[in-house]
N, C-alpha and C positions, 0 to 999 in steps of 0.2 A: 651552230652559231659560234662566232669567234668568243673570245675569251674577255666581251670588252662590252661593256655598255655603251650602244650607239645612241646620240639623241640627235634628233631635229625637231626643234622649235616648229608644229604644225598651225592647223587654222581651226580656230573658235568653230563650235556648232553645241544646236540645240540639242540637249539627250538628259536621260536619265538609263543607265544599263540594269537587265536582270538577266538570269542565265536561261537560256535557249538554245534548242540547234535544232538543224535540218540535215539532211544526209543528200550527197550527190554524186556522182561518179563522174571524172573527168579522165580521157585518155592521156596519154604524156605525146609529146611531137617528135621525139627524139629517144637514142637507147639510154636508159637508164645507165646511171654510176654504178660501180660494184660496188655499193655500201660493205659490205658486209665485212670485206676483207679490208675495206680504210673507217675501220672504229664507230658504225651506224648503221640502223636499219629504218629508221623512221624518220621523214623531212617534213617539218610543220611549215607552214606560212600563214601570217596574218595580213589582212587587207586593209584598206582604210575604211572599209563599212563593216567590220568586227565581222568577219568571215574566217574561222582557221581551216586552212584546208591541212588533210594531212596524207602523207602517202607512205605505208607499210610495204613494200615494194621496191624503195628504192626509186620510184620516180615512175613506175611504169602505170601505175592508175592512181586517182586521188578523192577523198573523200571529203566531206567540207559539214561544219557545224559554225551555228550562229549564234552570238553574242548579240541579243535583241537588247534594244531600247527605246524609252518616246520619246520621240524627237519634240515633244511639246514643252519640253522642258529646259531649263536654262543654266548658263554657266559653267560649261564643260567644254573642258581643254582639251583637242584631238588628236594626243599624240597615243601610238598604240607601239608596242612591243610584244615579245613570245621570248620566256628562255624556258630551258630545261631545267629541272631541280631534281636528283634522284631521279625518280618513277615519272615523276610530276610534272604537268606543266604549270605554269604561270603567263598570265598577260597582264600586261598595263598597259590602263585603257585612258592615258589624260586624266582630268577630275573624277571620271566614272570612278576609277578606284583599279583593285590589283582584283583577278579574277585567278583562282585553281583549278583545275581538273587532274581527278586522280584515276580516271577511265582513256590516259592518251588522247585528250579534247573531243571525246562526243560528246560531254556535258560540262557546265564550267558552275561556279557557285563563288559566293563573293569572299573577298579574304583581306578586307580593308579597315580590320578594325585598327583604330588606335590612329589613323592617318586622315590627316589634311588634303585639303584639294589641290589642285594644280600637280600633277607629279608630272618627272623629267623623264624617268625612264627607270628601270629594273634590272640588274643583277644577281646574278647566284654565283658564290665561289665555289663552294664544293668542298667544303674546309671537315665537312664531318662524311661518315658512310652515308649517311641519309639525304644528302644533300640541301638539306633545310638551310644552311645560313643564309638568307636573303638579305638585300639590302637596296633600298631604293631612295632615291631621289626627287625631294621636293622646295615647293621655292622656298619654306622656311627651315631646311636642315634636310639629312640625310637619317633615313629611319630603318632600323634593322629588327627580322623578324626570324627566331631559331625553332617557332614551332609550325612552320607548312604555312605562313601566312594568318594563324591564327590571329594574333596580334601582333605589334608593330610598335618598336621603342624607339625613340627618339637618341641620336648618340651625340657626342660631344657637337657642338656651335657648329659645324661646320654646314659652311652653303651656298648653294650654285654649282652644282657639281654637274658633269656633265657626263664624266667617263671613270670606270674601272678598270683595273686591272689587277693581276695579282703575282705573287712568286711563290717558292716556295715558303721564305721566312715571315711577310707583310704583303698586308693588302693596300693599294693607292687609289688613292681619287684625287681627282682635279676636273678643273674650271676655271672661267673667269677670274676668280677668287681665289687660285692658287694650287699649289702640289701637296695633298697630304699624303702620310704614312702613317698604319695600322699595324701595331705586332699582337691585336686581341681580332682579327675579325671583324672590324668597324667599330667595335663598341668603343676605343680611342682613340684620338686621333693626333699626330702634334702634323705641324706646319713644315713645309721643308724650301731651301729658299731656291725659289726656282729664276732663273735672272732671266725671264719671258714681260715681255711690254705688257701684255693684257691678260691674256688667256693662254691655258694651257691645255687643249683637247682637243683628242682624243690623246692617250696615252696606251703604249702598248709595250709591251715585256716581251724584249727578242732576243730569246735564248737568255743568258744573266744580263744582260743590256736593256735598260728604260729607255726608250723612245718618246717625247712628247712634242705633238705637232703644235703649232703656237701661231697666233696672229707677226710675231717677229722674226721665225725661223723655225730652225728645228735643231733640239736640243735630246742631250743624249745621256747619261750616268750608269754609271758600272760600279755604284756603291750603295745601290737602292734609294736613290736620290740628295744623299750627303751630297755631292759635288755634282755639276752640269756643267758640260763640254760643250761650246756650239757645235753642228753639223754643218748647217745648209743655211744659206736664207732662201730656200724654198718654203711659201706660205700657203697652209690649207686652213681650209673653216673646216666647222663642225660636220667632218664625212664618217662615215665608218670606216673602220681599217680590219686588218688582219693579216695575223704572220703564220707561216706555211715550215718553220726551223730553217728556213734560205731568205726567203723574199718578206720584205712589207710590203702588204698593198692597202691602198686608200682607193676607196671607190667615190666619185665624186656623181655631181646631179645635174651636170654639164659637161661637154665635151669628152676630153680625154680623161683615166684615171692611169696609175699611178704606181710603182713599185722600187724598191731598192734594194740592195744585196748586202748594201756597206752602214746598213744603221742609220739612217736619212744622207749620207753626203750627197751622194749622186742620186738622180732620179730617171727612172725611163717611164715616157707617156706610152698605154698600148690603148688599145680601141674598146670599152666596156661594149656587151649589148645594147639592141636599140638604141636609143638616142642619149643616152649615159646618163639616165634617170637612175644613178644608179644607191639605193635607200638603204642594203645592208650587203656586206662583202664578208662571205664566212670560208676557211680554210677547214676542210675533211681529207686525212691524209693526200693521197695525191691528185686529190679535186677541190678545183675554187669554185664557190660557188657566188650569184650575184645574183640578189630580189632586184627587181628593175620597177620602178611606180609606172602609172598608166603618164601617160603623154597628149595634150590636147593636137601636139602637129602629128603624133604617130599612133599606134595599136595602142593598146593596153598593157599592164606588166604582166611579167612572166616569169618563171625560174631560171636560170640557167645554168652552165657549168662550164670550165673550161679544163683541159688536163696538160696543158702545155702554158703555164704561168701566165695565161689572159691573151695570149695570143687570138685563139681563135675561140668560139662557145656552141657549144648545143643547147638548144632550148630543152629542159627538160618537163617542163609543162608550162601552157604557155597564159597561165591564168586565168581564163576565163571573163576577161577584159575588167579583169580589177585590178586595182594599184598596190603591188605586191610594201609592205613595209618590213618586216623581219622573217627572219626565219632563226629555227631550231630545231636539233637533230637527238635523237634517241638511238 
């Protein structure tokens, strides 16, 4: 998974979640990536019916656990995510709440104390060995958790956030509501002024260069957001992105997606899979990869990869006609 917390705003359903799974074997359609030798051995994907499938191999078999719940239940927001944390995975499940496994997702158990409903979406920086610092997003602030999800602290005012990202020195978030900067790891945050009309996300760090894609254009800083340079008035919504140390790419949920070499000024359209449903775009050394959601005019999603900057793709398993939402890699 890229370096960046992707959100889309999903669809209301009835649930309450508790931890379950099932186990299944799916073949891959295509040759597996050489994990091994670009930084990974293990590719999770979560679905939009809380399915993490996961594949130890590199892509060439896949094995799946379920995140059950009753649907009899009400007021829960269906947006779902997967990152990696150290050992650990995490999922955010909408209102259900943030879910752990420390078994590589054959079991998951709850990790949402301290937090509110409605969440946006999940990050982990990697700020320690252990990979614990988390930090997630909700409609009433940004909450940060340093012991595995145990608990969950609420940090400085800041809200509607949609994307992270990070550097070496600070961590950023932004949204609707503006560009912030962190030199504590989330726990503070000040404002930075960012000269965007509305919104400013996703946001991505390429190379020492901030990127933040914006309802106005695209806007760039080489001072850790003190100053913003326009680029483009190229405008994207709320896509996932990710950067490869040459190219950004934004994956989009229609038509063509997207890449640049020069820090947003120029852009080339290439051809995502399927029908360019495309829900999370992750860079693994010299492979991109792309969750693609199910489609009512076409199949269903699938994984895929491309090893020549999105040119062309191999399906590397082809979902099992579920709506692929994130992926993360071990």
């Amino acid at each position: 998974m890229s370096n960046l917390l992707r959100v889309k705003l999903a669809f209301f359903f009835a649930a309450t979640v508790f931890a379950g799974c099932e186990s299944s074997t799916q073949p891959n359609s295509g040759p597996p990536p050489n994990g091994s030798s670009n930084g990974f051995t293990n590719i999770f994907a979560v679905t939009r019916d809380l399915v993490v499938y996961r594949s130890t191999d590199t892509g060439q078999s896949w094995t799946s656990s379920r995140i059950q719940y009753d649907s009899t239940a009400l007021g829960i927001f269906g947006f779902r995510m997967i990152v990696s944390a150290g050992a650990d995975l995490f999922t955010c499940v909408g209102g259900a709440g943030v879910f752990r496994s420390t078994d590589s997702g054959t079991s998951w158990s709850h990790a949402s104390t301290g937090l509110p409903d409605r969440l946006f979406g999940l990050y982990s920086d990697g700020s320690n060995s252990s990979g614990s610092n988390l930090l997630i997003s909700c409609l009433n602030g940004v909450y940060r958790s340093t012991n595995y999800g145990n608990e969950w602290i609420i940090t400085d005012s800041i809200r509607d956030i949609r994307s992270f990202t990070k550097s070496d020195k600070y961590l950023f978030a932004c949204g609707p509501s503006g560009v912030y900067r962190s030199a504590d790891h989330g726990q503070h945050w000040i404002v930075m002024k960012f000269p965007g009309r509305r919104w400013a996300s996703p946001i991505a760090l390429c190379g020492q260069v901030l990127v933040a894609l914006s309802d106005s254009g695209i806007y760039r800083s080489s001072d850790f957001g003190d100053t913003w340079l326009w680029a483009s008035n190229q405008s994207f919504d709320l896509w996932p992105v990710a950067y490869n140390g040459k190219y950004l790419f934004v994956g989009t949920d229609y038509g063509p997606s997207y890449r640049s070499s020069d820090y947003g000024s120029t852009w080339e359209a290439f051809t995502p899979p399927g029908l360019g449903n495309v829900q999370d775009i992750a860079s693994k050394g010299n492979y991109l990869f792309a969750a693609i959601g199910g489609n009512p005019l076409g199949p269903g999603g699938a994984v895929y990869y491309s090893t020549d900057i999105g040119e062309t793709w191999i399906k590397a398993w082809q979902g099992n006609g579920a709506s692929i939402c994130s992926l993360a890699f071990q």
